[in-house]
N, C-alpha and C positions, 0 to 999 in steps of 0.2 A: 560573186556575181549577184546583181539585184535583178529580178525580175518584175518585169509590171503586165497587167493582166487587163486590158481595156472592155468591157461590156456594154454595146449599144444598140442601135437598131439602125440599118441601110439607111443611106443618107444625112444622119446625124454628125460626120465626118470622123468615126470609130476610125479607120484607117490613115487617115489625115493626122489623127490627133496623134497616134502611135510612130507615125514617121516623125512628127514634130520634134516628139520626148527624142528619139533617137538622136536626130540633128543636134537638140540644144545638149546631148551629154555629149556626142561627140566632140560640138563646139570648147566645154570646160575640158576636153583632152582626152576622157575615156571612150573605149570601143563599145560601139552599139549597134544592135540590131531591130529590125521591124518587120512584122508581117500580119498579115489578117486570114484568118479560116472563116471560111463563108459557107453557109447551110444553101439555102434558098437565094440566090440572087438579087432580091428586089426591096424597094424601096419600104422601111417599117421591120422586115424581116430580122429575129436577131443578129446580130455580129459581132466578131471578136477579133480583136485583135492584141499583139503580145510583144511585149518592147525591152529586151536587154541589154544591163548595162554593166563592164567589168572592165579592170584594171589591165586585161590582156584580153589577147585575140578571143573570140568564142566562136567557138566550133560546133555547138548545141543546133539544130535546126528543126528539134521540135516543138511543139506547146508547149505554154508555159503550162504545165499540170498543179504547182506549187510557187504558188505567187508568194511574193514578198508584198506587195503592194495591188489593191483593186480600184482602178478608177470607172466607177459606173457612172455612163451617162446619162442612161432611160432607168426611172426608178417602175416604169411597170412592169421590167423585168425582175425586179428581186424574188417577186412570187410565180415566175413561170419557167426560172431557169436556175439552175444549181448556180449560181455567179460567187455565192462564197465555195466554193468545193476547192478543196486543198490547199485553202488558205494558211498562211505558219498564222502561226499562234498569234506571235510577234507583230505581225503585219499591219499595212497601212490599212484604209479605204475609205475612201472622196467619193461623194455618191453627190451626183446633179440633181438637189432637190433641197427646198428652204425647210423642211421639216424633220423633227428629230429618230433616230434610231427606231426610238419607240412607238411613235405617230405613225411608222412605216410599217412597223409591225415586223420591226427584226431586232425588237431589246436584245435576244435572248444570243444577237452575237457579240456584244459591248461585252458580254460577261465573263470576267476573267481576261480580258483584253485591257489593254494599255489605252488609257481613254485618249489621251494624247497622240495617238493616231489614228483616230476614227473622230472622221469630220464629216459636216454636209455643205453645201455650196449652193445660192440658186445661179449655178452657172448660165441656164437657158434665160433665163430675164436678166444677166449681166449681158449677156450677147449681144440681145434684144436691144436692150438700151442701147449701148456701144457700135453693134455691127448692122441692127436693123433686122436681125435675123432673130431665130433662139438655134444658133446653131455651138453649143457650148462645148467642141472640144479646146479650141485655146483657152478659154476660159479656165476648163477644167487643169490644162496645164497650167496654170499662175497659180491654182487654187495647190495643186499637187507639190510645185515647189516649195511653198509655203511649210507646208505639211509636213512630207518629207527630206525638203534639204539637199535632195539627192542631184539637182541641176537647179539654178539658181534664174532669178527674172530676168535678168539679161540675157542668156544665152536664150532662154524661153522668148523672147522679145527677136531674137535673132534668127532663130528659127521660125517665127512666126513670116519672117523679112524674105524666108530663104522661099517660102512656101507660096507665098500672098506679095500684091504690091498694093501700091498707091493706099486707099481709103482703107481698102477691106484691110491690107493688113495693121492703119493707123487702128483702126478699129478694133481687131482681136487681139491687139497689144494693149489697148486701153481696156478691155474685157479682162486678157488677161493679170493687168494689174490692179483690177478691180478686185479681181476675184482671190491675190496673192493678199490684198490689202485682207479681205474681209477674214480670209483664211486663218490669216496672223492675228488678228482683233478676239477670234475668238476662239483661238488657241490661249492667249493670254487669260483672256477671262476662264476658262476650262482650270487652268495652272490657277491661279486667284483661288477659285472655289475648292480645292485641291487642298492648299496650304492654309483656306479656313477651318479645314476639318480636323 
């Protein structure tokens, strides 16, 4: 079972985004789940929500306590809330923000990690462009398939279909393939600098 672990803030579409990922795995044929834990109700306020996905039925129905994968939306959360806690080692994490690990002032999780899955995204100004909003959770889904592999841009595009019509979701399907595009660009360059050394 892969587990993914969403961190954002009320109204940034944290729960939106989690139902999405569910859709497009169920779409490629695996069972999936989603759910959101909410502190404070309101708008800004942290949120989380948690999206699993496995080759049979899942029966699990609590938090994800040990993610496989973290997509963080709001990076002003990384200093006010444990969002890497119980991360596997192995693990992804797509964080909605154009600047680096270190610029964020979280080197010290890259280390001993597999670079090749820790990536950043400015998914809120791919939105922006695209949707007219920064509301970057499809975005962050193109960005995550990319990354992970684990559901693919079509179903991501299909699910975006299942969620949204007309413009808005012409819109977070071009978001989201902006952000599958940028994801893969500099995943490659990462692999380049890699095999220079």
């Amino acid at each position: 079972m892969f587990q993914v672990r969403i961190h954002g803030r009320g109204g940034q579409g944290v729960v939106s985004g989690a139902e999405m990922l569910s859709i497009a795995a169920f779409l490629q044929g695996n069972y999936a789940q989603a759910f959101p834990s909410f502190g404070s109700e309101r708008t800004g306020a942290p949120v989380v929500a948690f999206c699993r996905i496995a080759d049979r039925e899942i029966r699990l129905r609590e938090p994800v306590m040990q993610p496989d994968a973290l997509i963080i939306q709001d990076p002003t959360l990384l200093h006010q809330v444990d969002v890497f806690g119980g991360l596997r080692q192995d693990g992804y994490v797509l964080i909605n923000t154009s600047r680096s690990f270190e610029a964020l002032g979280i080197g010290e999780i890259a280390t001993g990690r597999r670079a090749e899955r820790l990536c950043t995204v400015p998914a809120s100004e791919l939105a922006l462009q695209h949707v007219g909003r920064p509301l970057p959770n499809a975005a962050l889904l193109g960005g995550f398939a990319a990354l992970s592999g684990k559901v693919d841009l079509a179903s991501v595009a299909a699910a975006v279909r299942e969620k949204f019509s007309g413009k808005v979701a012409d819109g977070n399907i071009a978001a989201a393939t902006a952000a599958y595009d940028f994801v893969q660009r500099k995943m490659q360059e990462a692999a380049h600098v890699a095999q220079a050394m």
